[in-house]
N, C-alpha and C positions, 0 to 999 in steps of 0.2 A: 450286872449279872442278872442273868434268867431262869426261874425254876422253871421245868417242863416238865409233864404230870401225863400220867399215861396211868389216865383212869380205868379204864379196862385193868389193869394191873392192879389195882387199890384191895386190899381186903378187908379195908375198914378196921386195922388193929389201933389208926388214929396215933401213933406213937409220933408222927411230926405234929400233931397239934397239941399233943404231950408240951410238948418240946417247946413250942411258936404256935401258940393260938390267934395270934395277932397276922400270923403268915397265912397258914394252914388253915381256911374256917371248910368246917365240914357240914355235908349238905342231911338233912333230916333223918335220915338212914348211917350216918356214921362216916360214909366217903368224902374225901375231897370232893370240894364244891367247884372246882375248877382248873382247867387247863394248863394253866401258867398263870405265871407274874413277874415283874419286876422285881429287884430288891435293891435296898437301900445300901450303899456301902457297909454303914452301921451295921446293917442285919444280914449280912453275907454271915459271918460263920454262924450264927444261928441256924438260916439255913441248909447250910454245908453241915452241921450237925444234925440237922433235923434227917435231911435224907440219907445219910449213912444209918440212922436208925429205923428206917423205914424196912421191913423183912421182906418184903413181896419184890423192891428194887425199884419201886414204880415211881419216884423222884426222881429225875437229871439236872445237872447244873448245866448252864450256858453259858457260858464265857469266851470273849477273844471269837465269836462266830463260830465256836466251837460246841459240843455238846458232849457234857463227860458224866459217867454216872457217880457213884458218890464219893470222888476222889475230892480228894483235898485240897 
Protein backbone atom coordinates (compact mmCIF):
# COMPACT_ATOMS: atom_id res chain seq x y z
CA UNK A 1 0.00 0.00 0.00
CA UNK A 2 0.88 3.68 -1.08
CA UNK A 3 0.13 7.02 0.68
CA UNK A 4 0.05 9.86 -2.04
CA UNK A 5 -0.10 13.37 -0.63
CA UNK A 6 -1.13 16.27 -2.58
CA UNK A 7 0.58 18.91 -0.82
CA UNK A 8 -0.68 21.76 -2.38
CA UNK A 9 -3.95 20.49 -0.79
CA UNK A 10 -2.43 20.25 3.04
CA UNK A 11 -3.78 23.01 5.30
CA UNK A 12 -1.59 22.07 7.94
CA UNK A 13 -4.54 21.04 10.60
CA UNK A 14 -1.76 18.09 10.99
CA UNK A 15 -4.67 15.81 12.08
CA UNK A 16 -2.76 12.63 10.23
CA UNK A 17 0.21 13.21 12.26
CA UNK A 18 -2.33 13.54 15.25
CA UNK A 19 -3.10 10.11 14.37
CA UNK A 20 0.60 8.49 12.81
CA UNK A 21 3.52 10.79 13.68
CA UNK A 22 5.67 7.90 12.80
CA UNK A 23 3.96 8.05 9.14
CA UNK A 24 3.00 11.60 8.77
CA UNK A 25 6.37 13.78 9.84
CA UNK A 26 5.66 17.43 9.17
CA UNK A 27 7.89 19.86 7.63
CA UNK A 28 8.80 23.12 9.95
CA UNK A 29 5.75 25.19 9.00
CA UNK A 30 3.07 22.36 10.17
CA UNK A 31 2.66 20.55 6.38
CA UNK A 32 3.43 17.24 5.37
CA UNK A 33 6.99 16.81 4.69
CA UNK A 34 6.44 14.71 1.69
CA UNK A 35 4.85 13.22 -1.23
CA UNK A 36 4.22 9.75 -0.54
CA UNK A 37 5.36 6.67 1.16
CA UNK A 38 5.25 3.15 1.50
CA UNK A 39 3.37 1.38 4.27
CA UNK A 40 3.85 -1.40 6.23
CA UNK A 41 1.10 -4.11 6.33
CA UNK A 42 1.00 -3.37 9.97
CA UNK A 43 0.40 0.30 9.44
CA UNK A 44 -2.23 0.17 6.66
CA UNK A 45 -5.15 0.95 8.89
CA UNK A 46 -3.42 3.63 10.63
CA UNK A 47 -2.94 5.07 7.70
CA UNK A 48 -6.34 4.46 6.17
CA UNK A 49 -7.38 6.26 9.35
CA UNK A 50 -5.05 8.83 9.29
CA UNK A 51 -6.45 9.99 5.79
CA UNK A 52 -10.13 9.84 6.37
CA UNK A 53 -9.32 12.30 9.13
CA UNK A 54 -7.51 14.59 7.12
CA UNK A 55 -10.40 17.84 6.10
CA UNK A 56 -8.78 19.33 3.10
CA UNK A 57 -8.79 15.35 1.49
CA UNK A 58 -5.27 15.96 0.56
CA UNK A 59 -4.18 11.99 1.61
CA UNK A 60 -4.83 9.03 -1.14
CA UNK A 61 -4.39 5.52 -0.58
CA UNK A 62 -2.71 3.20 -3.32
CA UNK A 63 -3.57 -0.01 -3.60
CA UNK A 64 -3.93 -2.99 -6.37
CA UNK A 65 -2.21 0.11 -8.84
CA UNK A 66 -5.09 1.86 -7.90
CA UNK A 67 -5.47 5.23 -6.34
CA UNK A 68 -8.64 5.78 -3.89
CA UNK A 69 -9.13 8.54 -1.59
CA UNK A 70 -10.05 7.90 1.89
CA UNK A 71 -11.95 4.73 1.39
CA UNK A 72 -11.64 1.89 3.40
Amino acid sequence: MKVVIDRNACAGHARCHELAPELFVLDDDGYIATDGFSVTTEAEKLALRSARACPERAIAIASDDKTHGQEQ
